[in-house]
C-alpha positions, 0 to 999 in steps of 0.5 A: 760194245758202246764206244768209249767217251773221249771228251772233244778237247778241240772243241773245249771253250773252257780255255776262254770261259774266264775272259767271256765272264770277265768281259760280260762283267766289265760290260755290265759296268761292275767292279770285280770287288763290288761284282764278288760281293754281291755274289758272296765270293771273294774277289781273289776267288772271281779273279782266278776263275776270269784269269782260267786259273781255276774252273768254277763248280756248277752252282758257281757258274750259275750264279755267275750266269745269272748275275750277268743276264748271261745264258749257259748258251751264250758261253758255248756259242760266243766262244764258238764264234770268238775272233770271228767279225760280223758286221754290224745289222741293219736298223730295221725300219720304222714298223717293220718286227726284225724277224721279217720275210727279208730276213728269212728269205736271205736265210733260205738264200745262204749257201749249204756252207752257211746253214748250221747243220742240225746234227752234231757228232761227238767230236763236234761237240763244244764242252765247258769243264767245271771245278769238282770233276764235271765236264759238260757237252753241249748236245745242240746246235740251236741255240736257245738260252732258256734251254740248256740240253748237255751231255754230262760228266761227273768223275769219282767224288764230282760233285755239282756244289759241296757236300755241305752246299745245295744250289738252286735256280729257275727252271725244271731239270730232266735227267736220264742216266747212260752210265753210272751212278749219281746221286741227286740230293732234293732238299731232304731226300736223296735218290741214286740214280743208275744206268736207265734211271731218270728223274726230273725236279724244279730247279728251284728246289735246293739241290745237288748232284754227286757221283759217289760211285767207283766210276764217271758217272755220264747222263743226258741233261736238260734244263729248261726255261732257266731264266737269267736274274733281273 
């Protein structure tokens, strides 16, 4: 019998994702006013989200993201790294790339203690909770930010973006159900995917996904070359 999700509550970084995005945006020299406008909110609804009083939906963390030149990536492994000092990098010197034979050598140098391990276990996972009853896993340890590889979760009703809404951004999406049923509305069409189903679309295809079913509904997620807006 296969084990029952239990989400990685030790690993959540939902519990600073408001004052991640909060300080990429004041880094980025916005106001939270003129910051909401631009992305068609309202700044009371940026404030609650940067003072983790409400959780954003996928469609509104993307459009965040993407606002900010920020990678889904960097939010699961800046927390990850939150509190923790590192010392400023060397300049590199004049006609030398920064991806030199140095640097590789002090990586083959580091102790087994300082590698990442390649293989993550379940309760390692970082996690981000979204607004509408989704959970999202992290399912990698490289991290790459044109490359968003998760393990979701969408409760009874969760929905990545309102009914009446579709969302949309760049990449190509692949998805593989594990349990479940989530429906996955393309532009006109609308399929029901169940345990064992897969599907893949660009994701500038207007989209959104919705567990309409009597239980969570849980699927292998990857996006790939997502591209921050410029």
């Amino acid at each position: 019998m296969a084990a029952k999700h239990e989400p990685a509550a030790e690993h959540s970084e939902s519990a600073n994702l408001g004052e991640q995005l909060r300080a990429r945006r004041q880094a980025s020299g916005l106001s939270l006013r003129q910051f909401a406008r631009d992305l068609g909110y309202s700044a009371a609804f940026v404030s609650q989200i940067e003072n983790n009083k409400s959780q954003p939906s996928v469609a509104t963390l993307y459009a965040i993201c993407s606002a900010l030149n920020v990678s889904i990536d960097e939010l699961f492994s800046s927390a990850a790294g939150a509190g923790a000092e590192e010392p400023p990098a060397p300049a590199p010197e004049a006609g030398v790339e920064k991806h030199s034979f140095h640097g590789a050598l002090a990586k083959l140098n580091e102790s087994p203690e300082e590698q990442q391990s390649p293989l993550l276990r379940p309760g390692e996972r970082r996690q981000l909770v979204l607004d509408s009853g989704v959970t999202w896993e992290q399912l990698s340890s490289i991290h790459d930010s044109t490359v968003d590889f998760l393990h979701v979760r969408y409760e009874v009703d969760g929905s990545s973006v309102p009914d009446d809404k579709l969302t949309r951004h760049s990449g190509i999406e692949y998805g593989y159900i594990i349990s479940g049923t989530l429906e996955v509305a393309l532009a006109f069409d609308t399929y029901q995917l169940h345990a064992g189903d897969s599907i893949a679309f660009d994701s500038t295809t207007p989209h959104r996904l919705t567990n309409r079913g009597d239980g969570p509904a849980e699927a292998i997620w990857f996006v790939h070359g997502r591209k921050p807006a410029r």
